[in-house]
C-alpha positions as CSV (number, residue, x, y, z in Angstrom):
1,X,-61.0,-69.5,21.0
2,X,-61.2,-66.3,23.0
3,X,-57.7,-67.4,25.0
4,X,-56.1,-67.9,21.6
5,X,-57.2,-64.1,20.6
6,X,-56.1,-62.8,23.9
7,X,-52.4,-65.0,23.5
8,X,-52.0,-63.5,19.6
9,X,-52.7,-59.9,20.9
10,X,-50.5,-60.5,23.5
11,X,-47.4,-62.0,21.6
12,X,-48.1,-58.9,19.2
13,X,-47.6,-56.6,21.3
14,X,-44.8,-58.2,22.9
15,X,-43.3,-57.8,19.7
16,X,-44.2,-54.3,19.1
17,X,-42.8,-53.5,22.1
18,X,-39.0,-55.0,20.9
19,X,-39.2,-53.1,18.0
20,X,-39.5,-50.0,19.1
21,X,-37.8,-50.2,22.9
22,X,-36.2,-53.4,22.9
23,X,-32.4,-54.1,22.0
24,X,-32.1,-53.8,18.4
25,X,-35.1,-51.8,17.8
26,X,-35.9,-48.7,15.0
27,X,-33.8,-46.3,17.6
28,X,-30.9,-48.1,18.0
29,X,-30.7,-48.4,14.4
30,X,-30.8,-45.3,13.4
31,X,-28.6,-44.2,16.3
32,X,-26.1,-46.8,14.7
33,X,-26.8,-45.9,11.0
34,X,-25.7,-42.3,12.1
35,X,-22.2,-43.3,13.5
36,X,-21.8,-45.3,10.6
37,X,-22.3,-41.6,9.0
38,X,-20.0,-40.0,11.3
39,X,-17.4,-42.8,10.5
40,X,-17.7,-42.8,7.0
41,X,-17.1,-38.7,6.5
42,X,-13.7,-39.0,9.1
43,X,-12.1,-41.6,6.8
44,X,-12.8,-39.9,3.7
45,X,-11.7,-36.9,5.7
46,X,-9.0,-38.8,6.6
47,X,-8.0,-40.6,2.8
48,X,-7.5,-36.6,2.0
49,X,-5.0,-35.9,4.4
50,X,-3.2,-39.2,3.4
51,X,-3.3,-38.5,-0.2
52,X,-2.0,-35.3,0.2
53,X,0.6,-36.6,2.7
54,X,1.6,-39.2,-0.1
55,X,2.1,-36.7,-2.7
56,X,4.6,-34.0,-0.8
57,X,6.6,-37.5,0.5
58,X,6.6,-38.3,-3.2
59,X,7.6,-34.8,-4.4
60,X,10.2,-34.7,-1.3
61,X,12.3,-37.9,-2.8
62,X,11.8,-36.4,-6.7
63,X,13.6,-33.3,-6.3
64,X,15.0,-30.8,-4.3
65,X,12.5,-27.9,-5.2
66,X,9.7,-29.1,-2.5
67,X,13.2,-29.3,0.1
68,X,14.5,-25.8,-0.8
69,X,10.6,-24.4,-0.3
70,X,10.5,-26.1,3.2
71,X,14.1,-24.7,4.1
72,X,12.8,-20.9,2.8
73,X,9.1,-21.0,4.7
74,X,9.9,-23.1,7.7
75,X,13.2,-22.4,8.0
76,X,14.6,-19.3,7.1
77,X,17.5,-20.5,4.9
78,X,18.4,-19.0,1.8
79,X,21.2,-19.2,-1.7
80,X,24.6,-18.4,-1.2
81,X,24.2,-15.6,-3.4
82,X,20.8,-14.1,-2.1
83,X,21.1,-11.1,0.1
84,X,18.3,-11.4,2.9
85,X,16.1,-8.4,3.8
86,X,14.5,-7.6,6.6
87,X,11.9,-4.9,7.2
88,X,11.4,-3.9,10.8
89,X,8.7,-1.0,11.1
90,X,9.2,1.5,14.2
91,X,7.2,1.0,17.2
92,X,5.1,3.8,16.7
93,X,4.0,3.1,13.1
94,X,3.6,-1.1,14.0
95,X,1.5,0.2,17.4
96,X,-0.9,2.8,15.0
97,X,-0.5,1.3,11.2
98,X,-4.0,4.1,10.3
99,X,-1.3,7.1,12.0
100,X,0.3,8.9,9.1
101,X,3.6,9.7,10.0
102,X,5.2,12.9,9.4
């Protein structure tokens, strides 16, 4: 009887010992519950950037005021009729901008 004890305690801890060291055990799992995390907040990070990729493709094919506001900010262009100004500041005011000039 004192063998079958001594075998129970044994087998016990045996099995202790997989669940907290072994493959599979509490650590791994929470290591693997944490990427699951990780994964989860990039795709919703990513389903964002899709949606909002989906809508300016969908409001590039409706109309031409999403293409004329890429052609003014990325590009430069402008109307026919528009007249195009251009500031330049002299090299002394853009060096100083606090200077007061005189």
């Amino acid at each position: 009887m004192k063998w079958f004890i001594s075998l129970l305690t044994v087998l016990f801890l045996l099995l202790q010992y997989k669940l907290w060291v072994g493959e599979g055990g509490v650590p791994e799992i929470l290591y693997l519950e944490k990427q699951v995390e990780n994964q989860r907040q990039l795709k919703k990070e990513l389903e964002e950037r899709n949606a909002s990729l989906s809508a300016e493709v969908e409001d590039l094919k409706q109309g031409y005021g999403a293409i004329e506001e890429r052609a003014r900010s990325e590009l430069g262009m402008i109307h026919k009729d528009e007249q195009f100004y251009q500031i330049i500041q002299s090299s002394s005011s853009a060096a100083n901008p606090n200077s007061k000039s005189q």
